[in-house]
N, C-alpha and C positions, 0 to 999 in steps of 0.2 A: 504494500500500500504506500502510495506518494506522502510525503511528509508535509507540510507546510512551512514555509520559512519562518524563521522566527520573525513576530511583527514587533515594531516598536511603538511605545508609547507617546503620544504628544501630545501636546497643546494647541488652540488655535494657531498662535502667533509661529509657534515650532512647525505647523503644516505650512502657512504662507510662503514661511523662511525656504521648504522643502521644496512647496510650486517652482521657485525659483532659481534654485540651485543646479550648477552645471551637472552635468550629465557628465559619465565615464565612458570614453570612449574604449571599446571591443570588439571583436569579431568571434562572434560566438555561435555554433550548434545550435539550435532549439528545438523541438516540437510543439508544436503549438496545432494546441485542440480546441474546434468549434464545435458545439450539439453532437459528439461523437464520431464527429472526421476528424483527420489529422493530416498533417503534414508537416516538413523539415523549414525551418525556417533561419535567416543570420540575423543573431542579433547585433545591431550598431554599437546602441551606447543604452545604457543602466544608470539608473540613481535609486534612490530608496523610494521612490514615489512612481516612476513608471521605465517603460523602456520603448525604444526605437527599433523595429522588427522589418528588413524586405522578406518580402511574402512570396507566394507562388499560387496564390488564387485569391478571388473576390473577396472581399472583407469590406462590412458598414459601420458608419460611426454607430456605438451601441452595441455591437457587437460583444456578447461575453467570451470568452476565451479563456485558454489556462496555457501555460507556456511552463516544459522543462527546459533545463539547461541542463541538470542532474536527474537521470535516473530515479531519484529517493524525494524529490524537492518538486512541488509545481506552484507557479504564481497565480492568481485569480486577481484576474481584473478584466478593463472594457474597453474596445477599439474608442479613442476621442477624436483621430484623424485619420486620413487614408489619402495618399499620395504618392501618384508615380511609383506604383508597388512598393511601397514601406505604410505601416501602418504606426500612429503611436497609439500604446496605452496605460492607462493607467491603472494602478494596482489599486487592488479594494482599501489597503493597510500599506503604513508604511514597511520595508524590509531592511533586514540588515545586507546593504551589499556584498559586503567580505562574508559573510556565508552563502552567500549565492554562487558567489566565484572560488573559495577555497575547495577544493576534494577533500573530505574526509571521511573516515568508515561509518557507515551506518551504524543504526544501534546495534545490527546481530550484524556487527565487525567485517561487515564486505565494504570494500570498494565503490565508493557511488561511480556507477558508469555515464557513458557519454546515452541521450535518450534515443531510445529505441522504439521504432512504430511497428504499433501492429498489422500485421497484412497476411495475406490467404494468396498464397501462389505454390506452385511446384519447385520442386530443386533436383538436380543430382548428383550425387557425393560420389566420390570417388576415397578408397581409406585399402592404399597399399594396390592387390589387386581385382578390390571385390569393389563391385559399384551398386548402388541405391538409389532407388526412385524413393526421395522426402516430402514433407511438406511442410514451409516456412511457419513461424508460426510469427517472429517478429526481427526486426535488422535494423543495424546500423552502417556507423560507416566502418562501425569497429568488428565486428561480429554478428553473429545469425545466432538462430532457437531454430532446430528442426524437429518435427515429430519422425522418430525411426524405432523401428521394432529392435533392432541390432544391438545388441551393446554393444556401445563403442570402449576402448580403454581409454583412459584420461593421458594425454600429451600424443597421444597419435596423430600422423601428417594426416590432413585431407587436401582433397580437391573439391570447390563448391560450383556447379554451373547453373548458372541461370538464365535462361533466356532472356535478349537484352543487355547482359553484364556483360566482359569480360569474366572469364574463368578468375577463381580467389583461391589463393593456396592461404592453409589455416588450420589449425590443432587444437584438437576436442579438448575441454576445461572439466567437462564432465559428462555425466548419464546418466540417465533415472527414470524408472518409469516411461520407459518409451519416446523421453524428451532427449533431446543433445544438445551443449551452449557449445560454439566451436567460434574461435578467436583467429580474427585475420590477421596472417603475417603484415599485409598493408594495407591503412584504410583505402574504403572504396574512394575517389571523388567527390566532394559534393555537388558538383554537375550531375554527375555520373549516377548518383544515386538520385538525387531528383526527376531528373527525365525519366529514371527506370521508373520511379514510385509511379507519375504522370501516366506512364500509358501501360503499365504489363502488370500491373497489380492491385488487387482490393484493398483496401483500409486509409487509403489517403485521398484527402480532397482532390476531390476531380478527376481520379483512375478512372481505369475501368478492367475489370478482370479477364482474364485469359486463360483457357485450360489447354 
C-alpha cells in the first residue's frame, strides 16, 4: 500500500509565504494516476505546495490526480493549469520535499523503487535454454512483475521480449507463487517506454491493448 508523505503543519501566513516560494528544479520519473488510468510522467520542479509535470495525455484544470515519484509514496492533489503539455498542481497538504526526493527503506526494510505501472500484455522470457510465454503484470524503466508457473532461481540471466521493445537482458530478484520481479541490466528509455505504454499495452492512459 502507497504511503503518504509526510504533511506539514501551517499557518495562514506560512501557506501564503508557501504560494510563493520558488520551486526546485528536477527531472524526475513519475506516474501519475487519473480515475484509475495511469501513465509515466517528468516531473520539472517541486516545492512543498505543488509541482510542475509534462504529461502525455489530456488533463483539465480540476483534475484530481495522484503522482508517484516512489514506489511507497503518492501525492494527492488537483490539475490548477494545463499548458503546452505540462500541467501544474497542486497538493491537497503541504509536503516535506527532502522526503519526497530522498530513497529510503520502507517500513518492512525494502528499497523504495522507481514507480511502476500496471498493464496487461504478453512477454517472452528467455532463462538459459528454456523459453516462456509470460504475462506482465506491471514495468518500469527498471524492471518487470511477470506471472510464470516456472520457478525461476533468484540471480538467474534472463532475456525479456516484448513486442515493441527492444529485447532486455535482466536477472530474476525473486519467485513466489507463480509471480517473478526480474531487474534490468539497463533501464528501458523513457521515450522508449512511453511510446510502448501508448500503443501495445493496457493500463495506461490512452493505450490500447494487443494480444
Amino acid at each position: 500500500m502507497s504511503a503518504t508523505p509526510r504533511l506539514i503543519s501551517e499557518t495562514d501566513a506560512e501557506r501564503d509565504r508557501r504560494l510563493g516560494e520558488r520551486h526546485m528544479t528536477i527531472l524526475r520519473v513519475g506516474k501519475l494516476v487519473k480515475q484509475g488510468s495511469q501513465q509515466l510522467c517528468l516531473i520539472r520542479n517541486i516545492s512543498s505546495g505543488g509541482l510542475m509535470a509534462h504529461v502525455y495525455a489530456p488533463h483539465a484544470i480540476g483534475d484530481r490526480v495522484e503522482i508517484e515519484l516512489k514506489s511507497d509514496e503518492r501525492l494527492v492533489g488537483e490539475v490548477i493549469w494545463v499548458k503546452d503539455g505540462h500541467v501544474g498542481v497542486r497538493f491537497d497538504g503541504a509536503v516535506e520535499v527532502s522526503d519526497i526526493l530522498t530513497h529510503r527503506p520502507g517500513v518492512d526494510g525494502r528499497k523504495s523503487r522507481a514507480p511502476r505501472l500496471d498493464v496487461t500484455c504478453r512477454a517472452r522470457l528467455k532463462v538459459g535454454e528454456d523459453r516462456y510465454r509470460v504475462q506482465i503484470r506491471d514495468i518500469s524503466q527498471g524492471g518487470v512483475k511477470v506471472e510464470i508457473d516456472e520457478a525461476l532461481d533468484a540471480d538467474s540471466d534472463v532475456l525479456v521480449s516484448v513486442d515493441g521493445l527492444a529485447p532486455i537482458k535482466g536477472v530474476v530478484r525473486w519467485w513466489r507463487d507463480g509471480v517473478a520481479g526480474i531487474a534490468f541490466l539497463r533501464s528501458i528509455p523513457f521515450d522508449a517506454l512511453t511510446g510502448w505504454l501508448e500503443t501495445h499495452c493496457t493500463g495506461a492512459i490512452g493505450s490500447e491493448g494487443v494480444e
